[in-house]
C-alpha positions in Angstrom: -0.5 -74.6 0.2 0.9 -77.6 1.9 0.0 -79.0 5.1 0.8 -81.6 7.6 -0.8 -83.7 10.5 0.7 -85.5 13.1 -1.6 -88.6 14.5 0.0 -88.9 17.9 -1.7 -91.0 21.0 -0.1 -93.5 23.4 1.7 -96.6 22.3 -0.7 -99.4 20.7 -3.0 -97.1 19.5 -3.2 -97.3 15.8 -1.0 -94.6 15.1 0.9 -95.7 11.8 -2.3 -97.7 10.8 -4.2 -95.1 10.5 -1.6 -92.5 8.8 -1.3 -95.2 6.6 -5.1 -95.5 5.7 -5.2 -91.8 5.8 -2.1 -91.9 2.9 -4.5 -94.1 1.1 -7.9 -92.1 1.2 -6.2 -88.8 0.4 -4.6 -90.9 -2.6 -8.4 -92.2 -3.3 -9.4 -88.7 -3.3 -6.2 -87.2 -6.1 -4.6 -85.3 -3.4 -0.6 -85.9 -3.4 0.6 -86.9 -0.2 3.7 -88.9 2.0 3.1 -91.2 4.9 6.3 -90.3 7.3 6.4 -92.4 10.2 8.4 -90.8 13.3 9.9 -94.1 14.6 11.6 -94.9 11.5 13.0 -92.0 11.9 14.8 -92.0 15.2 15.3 -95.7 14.9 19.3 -96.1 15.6 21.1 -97.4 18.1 22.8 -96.6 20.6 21.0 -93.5 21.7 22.0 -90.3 23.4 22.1 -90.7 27.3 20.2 -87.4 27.8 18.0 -88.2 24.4 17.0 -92.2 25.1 14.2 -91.8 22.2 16.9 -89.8 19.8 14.4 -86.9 19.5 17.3 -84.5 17.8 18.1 -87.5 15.2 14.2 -87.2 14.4 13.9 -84.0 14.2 17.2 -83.5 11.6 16.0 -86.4 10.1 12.1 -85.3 9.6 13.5 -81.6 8.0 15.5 -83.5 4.9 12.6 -86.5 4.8 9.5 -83.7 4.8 11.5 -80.9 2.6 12.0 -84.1 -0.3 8.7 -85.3 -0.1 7.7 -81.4 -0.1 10.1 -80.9 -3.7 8.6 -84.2 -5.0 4.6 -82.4 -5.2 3.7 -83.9 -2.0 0.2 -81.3 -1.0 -0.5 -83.2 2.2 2.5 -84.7 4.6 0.5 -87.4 7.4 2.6 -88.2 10.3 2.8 -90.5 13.2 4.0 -90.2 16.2 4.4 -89.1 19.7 4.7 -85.9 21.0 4.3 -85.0 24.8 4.5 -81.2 24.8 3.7 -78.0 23.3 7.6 -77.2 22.8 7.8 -80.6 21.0 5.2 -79.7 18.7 6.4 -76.5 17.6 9.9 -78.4 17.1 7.8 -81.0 14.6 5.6 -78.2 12.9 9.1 -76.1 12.4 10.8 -79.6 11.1 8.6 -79.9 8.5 8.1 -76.5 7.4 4.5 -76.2 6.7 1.2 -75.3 9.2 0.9 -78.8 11.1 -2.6 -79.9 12.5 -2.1 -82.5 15.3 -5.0 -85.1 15.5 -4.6 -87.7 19.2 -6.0 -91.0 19.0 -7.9 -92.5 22.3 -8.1 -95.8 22.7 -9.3 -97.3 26.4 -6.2 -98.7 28.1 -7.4 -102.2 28.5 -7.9 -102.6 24.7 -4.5 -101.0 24.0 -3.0 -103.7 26.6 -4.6 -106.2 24.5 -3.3 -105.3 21.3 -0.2 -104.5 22.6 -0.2 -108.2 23.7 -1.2 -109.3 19.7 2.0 -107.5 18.6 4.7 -109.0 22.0 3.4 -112.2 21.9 7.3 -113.4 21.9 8.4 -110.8 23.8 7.3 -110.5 27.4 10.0 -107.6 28.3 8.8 -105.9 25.5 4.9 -106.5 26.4 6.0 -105.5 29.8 7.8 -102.0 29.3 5.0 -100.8 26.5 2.5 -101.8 28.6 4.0 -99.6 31.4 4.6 -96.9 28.7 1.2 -96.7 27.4 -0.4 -95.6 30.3 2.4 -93.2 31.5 2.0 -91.9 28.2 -1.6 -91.4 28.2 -1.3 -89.3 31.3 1.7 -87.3 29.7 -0.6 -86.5 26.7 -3.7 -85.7 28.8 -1.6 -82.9 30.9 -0.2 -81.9 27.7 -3.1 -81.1 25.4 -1.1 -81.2 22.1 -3.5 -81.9 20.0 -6.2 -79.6 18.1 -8.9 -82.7 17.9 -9.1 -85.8 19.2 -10.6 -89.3 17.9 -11.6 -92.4 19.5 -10.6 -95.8 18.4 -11.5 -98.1 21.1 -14.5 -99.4 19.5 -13.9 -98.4 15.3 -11.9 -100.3 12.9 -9.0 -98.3 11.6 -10.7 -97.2 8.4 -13.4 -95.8 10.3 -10.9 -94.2 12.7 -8.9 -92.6 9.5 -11.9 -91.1 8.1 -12.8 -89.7 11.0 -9.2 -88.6 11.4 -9.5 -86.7 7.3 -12.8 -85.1 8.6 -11.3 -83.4 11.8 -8.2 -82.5 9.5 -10.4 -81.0 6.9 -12.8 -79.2 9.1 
């Protein structure tokens, strides 16, 4: 039977680093998967005034993208992405049409500002709103408690995050 996981956590993170790495081990290991990541998916422009992060374009989007890669032989679909509450989640889970397992990865807020500042380095209102973002976020996802196991990154290259990430999945 197919399965999903979301990797969701604040912005700067690791997210689609890790779902990609995580694509790559379950390759390593024969199991047929899909890397989907949730930004590509909503990325259009202009947005909705009551949907500024186009969450309905995702979600339509995430059905057709999931259900091909599903048709293709895909056992295993890894997502990433954020999601801020349980209503959100269920949305996601019913989106791709398969049990979903939701893994959140910590990483302390001063080492997400600095990597945050690696990736804005020419873009200081950018730097400026993510940086704002990721710890609003964090407290979002704290209150929330979307996700069935958590992992910290702050110290652990992605690889080691991902494997830790396939462990809690597979447990």
């Amino acid at each position: 039977m197919a399965t999903a996981l979301l990797i969701t956590g604040t912005v700067g993170v690791g997210k689609t680093s890790v779902a990609d790495t995580v694509g790559d081990l379950l390759a390593g290991a024969g199991v047929p998967n899909a890397v989907i990541d949730l930004d590509w998916l909503r990325r259009a422009w202009p947005t909705p005034p009551d949907d500024p992060f186009n969450g309905a374009l995702t979600l339509r989007n995430l059905r057709a993208v999931a259900a091909n890669f599903l048709d293709a032989g895909a056992e295993r679909l890894v997502l990433a992405g954020v999601i801020e509450d349980r209503a959100e989640r269920r949305r996601h889970e019913e989106a791709v049409g398969v049990p979903m397992t939701v893994c959140r990865i910590h990483v302390a807020l001063p080492e997400v500002h600095r990597r945050l500042a690696g990736r804005h380095t020419n873009d200081a209102s950018g730097l400026d709103w993510h940086r704002k973002r990721a710890g609003e976020l964090a407290e979002i996802l704290d209150r929330a408690r979307v996700a069935d196991f958590d992992v910290d990154g702050t110290h652990a290259s992605i690889a080691e995050v991902a494997a830790k990430v396939v462990a809690g999945w597979r447990a």
